[in-house]
C-alpha positions as CSV (number, residue, x, y, z in Angstrom):
1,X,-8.0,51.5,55.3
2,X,-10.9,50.5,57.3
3,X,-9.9,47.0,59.2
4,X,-13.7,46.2,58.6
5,X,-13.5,46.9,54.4
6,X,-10.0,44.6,54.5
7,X,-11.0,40.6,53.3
8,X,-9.5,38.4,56.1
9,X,-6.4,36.8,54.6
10,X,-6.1,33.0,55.1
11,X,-2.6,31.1,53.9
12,X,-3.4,29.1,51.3
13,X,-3.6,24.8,50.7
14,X,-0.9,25.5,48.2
15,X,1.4,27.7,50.5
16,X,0.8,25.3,53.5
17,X,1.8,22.5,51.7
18,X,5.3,24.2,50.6
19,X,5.9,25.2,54.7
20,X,5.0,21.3,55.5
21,X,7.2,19.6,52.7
22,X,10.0,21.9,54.2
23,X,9.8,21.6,57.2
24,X,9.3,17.5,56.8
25,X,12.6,17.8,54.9
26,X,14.5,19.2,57.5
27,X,13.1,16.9,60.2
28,X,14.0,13.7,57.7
29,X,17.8,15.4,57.2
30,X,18.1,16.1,60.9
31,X,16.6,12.9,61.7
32,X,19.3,11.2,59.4
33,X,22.5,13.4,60.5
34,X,22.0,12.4,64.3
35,X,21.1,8.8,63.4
36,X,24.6,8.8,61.5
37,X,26.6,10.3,64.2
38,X,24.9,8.2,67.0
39,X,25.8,5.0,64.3
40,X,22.3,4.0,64.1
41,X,21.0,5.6,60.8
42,X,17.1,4.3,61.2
43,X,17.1,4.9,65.1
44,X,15.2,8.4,64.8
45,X,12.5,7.1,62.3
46,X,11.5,4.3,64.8
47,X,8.8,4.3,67.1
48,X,8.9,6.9,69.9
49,X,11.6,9.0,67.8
50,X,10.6,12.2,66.4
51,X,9.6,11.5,63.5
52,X,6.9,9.3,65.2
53,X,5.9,12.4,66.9
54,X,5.5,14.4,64.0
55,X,3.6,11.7,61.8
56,X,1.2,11.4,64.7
57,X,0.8,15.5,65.2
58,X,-0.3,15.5,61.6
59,X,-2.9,13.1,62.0
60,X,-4.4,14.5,65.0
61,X,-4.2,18.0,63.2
62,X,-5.8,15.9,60.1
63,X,-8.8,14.8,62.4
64,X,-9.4,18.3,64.2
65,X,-9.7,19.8,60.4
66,X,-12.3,17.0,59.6
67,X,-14.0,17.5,62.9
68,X,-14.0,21.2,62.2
69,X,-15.9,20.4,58.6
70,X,-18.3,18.4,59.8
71,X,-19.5,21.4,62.4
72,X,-19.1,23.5,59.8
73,X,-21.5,21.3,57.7
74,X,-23.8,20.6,60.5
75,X,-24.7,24.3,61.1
76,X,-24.9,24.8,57.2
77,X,-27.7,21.9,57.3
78,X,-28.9,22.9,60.9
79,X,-29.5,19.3,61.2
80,X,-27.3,16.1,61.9
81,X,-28.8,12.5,60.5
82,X,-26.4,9.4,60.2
83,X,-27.9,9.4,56.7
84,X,-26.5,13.1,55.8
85,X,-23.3,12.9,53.2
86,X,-21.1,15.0,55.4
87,X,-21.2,12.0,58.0
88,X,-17.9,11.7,56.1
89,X,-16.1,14.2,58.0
90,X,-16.7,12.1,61.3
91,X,-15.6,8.8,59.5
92,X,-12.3,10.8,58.5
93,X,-11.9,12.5,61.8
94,X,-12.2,9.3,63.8
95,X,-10.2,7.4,60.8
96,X,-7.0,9.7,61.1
97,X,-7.6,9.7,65.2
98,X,-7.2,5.8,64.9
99,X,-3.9,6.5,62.6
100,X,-2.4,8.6,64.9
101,X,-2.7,6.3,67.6
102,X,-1.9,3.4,65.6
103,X,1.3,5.2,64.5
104,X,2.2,5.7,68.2
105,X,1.3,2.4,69.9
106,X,1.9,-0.2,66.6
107,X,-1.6,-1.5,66.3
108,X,-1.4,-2.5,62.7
109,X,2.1,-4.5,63.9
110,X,-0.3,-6.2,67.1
111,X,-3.0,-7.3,64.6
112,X,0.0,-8.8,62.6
113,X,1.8,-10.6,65.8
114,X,-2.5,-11.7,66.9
115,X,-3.1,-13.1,63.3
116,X,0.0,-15.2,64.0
117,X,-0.9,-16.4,67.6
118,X,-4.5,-16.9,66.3
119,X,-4.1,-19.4,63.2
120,X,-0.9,-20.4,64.6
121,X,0.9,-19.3,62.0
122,X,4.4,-19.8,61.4
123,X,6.4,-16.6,60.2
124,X,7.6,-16.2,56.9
125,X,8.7,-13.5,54.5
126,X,5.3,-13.6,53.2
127,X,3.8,-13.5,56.6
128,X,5.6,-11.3,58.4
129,X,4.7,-8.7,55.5
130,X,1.2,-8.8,57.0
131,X,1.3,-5.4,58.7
132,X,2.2,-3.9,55.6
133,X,-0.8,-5.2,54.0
134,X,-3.2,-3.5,56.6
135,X,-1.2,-0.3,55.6
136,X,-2.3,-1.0,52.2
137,X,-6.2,-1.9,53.3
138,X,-6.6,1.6,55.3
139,X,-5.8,3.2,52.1
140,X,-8.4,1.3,49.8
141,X,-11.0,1.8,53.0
142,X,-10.3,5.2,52.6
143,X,-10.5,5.8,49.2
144,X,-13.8,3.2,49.4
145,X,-15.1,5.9,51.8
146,X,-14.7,9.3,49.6
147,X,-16.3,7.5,46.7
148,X,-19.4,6.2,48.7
149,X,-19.2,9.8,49.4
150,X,-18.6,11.3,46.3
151,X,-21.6,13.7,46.0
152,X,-20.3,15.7,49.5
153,X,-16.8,15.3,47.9
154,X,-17.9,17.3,44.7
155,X,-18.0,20.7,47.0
156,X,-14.0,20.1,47.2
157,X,-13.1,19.6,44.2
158,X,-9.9,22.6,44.5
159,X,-8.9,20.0,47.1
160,X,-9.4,16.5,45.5
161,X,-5.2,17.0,43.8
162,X,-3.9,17.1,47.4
163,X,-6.1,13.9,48.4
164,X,-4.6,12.3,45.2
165,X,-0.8,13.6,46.0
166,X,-1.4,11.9,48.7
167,X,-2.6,8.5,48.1
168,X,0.3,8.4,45.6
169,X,2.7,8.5,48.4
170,X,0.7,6.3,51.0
171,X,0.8,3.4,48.1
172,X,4.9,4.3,47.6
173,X,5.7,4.0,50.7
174,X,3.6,0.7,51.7
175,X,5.6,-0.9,48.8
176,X,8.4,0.3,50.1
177,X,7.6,-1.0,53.4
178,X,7.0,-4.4,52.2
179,X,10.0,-4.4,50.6
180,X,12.1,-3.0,53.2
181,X,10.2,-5.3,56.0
182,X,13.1,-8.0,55.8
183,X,16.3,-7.9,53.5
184,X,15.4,-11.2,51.7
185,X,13.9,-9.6,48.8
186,X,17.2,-6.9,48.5
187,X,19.4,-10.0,49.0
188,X,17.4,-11.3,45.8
189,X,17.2,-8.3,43.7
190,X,21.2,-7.4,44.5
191,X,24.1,-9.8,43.9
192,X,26.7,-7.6,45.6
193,X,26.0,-8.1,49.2
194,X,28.5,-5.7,51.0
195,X,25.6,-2.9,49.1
196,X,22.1,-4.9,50.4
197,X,22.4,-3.2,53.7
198,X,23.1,0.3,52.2
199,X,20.3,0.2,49.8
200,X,17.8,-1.1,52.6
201,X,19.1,1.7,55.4
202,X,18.5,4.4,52.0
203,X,15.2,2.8,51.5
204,X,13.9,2.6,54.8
205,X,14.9,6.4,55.1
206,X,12.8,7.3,51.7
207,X,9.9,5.2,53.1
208,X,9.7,6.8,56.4
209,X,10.2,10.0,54.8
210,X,7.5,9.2,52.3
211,X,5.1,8.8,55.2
212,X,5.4,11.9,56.7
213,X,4.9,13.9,52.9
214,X,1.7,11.8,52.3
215,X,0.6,13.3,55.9
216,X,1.2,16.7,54.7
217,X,0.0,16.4,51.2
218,X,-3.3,14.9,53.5
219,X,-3.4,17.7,55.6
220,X,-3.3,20.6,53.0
221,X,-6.2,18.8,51.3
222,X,-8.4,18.9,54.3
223,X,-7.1,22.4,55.5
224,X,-8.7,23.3,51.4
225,X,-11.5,21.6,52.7
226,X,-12.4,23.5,55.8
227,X,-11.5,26.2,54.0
228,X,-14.3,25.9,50.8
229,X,-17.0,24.5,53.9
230,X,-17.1,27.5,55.5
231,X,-18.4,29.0,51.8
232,X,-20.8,26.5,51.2
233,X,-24.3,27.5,51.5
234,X,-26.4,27.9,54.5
235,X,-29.6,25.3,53.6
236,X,-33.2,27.7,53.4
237,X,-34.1,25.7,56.2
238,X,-31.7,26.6,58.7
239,X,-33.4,29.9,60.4
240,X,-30.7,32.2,61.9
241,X,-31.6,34.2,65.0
242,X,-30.3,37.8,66.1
């Protein structure tokens, strides 16, 4: 067959997602396995372990797949205004840009430790669950931002499921952040003690873990959404040269 007549094949959202969940399933066992045999369980879901490293790679790939949409978009309009409703690409791109650094240099825990130092706070369970809170806020921005945007969003409408997946599992694993923060609320909720620290090492894992699926249910969404912009239609206005 003529290489010309054959369709270019493209994996699928669907398909990428399986190849992501799996291979964030073997990073969270191997991540576990070592932390056992070094006798630190959570030391390879901290900051600067590999997990870190993979949470951040999906965010940066996140924001280059939203950066790629919005050129994509551009072109289509063959025009770029600040009023235009694919502005939300650039808004997501620079959003999941700041998440990747934030996962790799702890802002959200700096604001935390500044809100302290500013109002001279003293730290409490409640308090020190602040961090976890501005987890929670980037997701309600976010999902702020695709509604404000909701007539661009109707193009992706095949995509809109992974977005969903994926809030589901940001809000899981916030709650289990802020439940995990400090063992008081474990030491509450469980009379036998010798099992609070078990049940908050298992918990950790799953919330860690849960970060790193939302990621890729994220990042099949907007790999369906680069993938339905590039079949969007060119605007009449847009004249193409040969």
């Amino acid at each position: 067959m003529d290489a010309k007549c054959s369709p270019e094949k493209k994996l699928s959202a669907h398909m990428l997602l399986i190849y992501l969940l799996l291979f964030d399933i073997i990073a969270t066992i191997a991540a576990i396995a070592i932390g056992f045999h070094d006798g630190k369980p959570l030391r390879y879901f901290g900051e600067g372990y590999f997990i870190t490293w993979i949470s951040a790679l999906q965010l940066c790939t996140i924001s280059w797949l939203a950066f790629s949409t919005l050129n994509a978009r551009r072109l289509q309009a063959g025009h770029f205004h600040f009023r235009d409703p694919f502005l939300i690409w650039a808004l997501i791109s620079i959003g999941f840009l700041f998440l990747a650094f934030d996962d790799l240099f702890m802002i959200h825990e700096s604001i935390d430790k500044k809100i302290h130092y500013f109002f001279n706070m003293k730290e409490t369970g409640l308090s020190d669950r602040i961090d976890d809170f501005i987890i929670g806020l980037y997701g309600i921005l976010s999902i702020s931002i695709l509604y404000v945007y909701r007539e661009e969003m109707k193009n992706y409408r095949q995509a809109l499921p992974f977005l969903v997946y994926g809030f589901v599992l940001l809000f899981a694993m916030v709650a289990l952040d802020a439940l995990t923060n400090r063992k008081d609320v474990l030491s509450f909720l469980i009379e036998r003690r010798d099992l609070v620290k078990s049940v908050y090492i298992s918990l950790s894992i799953l919330e860690d873990s849960l970060k790193i699926l939302a990621e890729s249910c994220f990042l099949a969404g907007f790999y369906a959404v680069s993938l339905i912009s590039r079949k969007i239609p060119v605007s009449p206005t847009v004249q193409h040269f040969s």
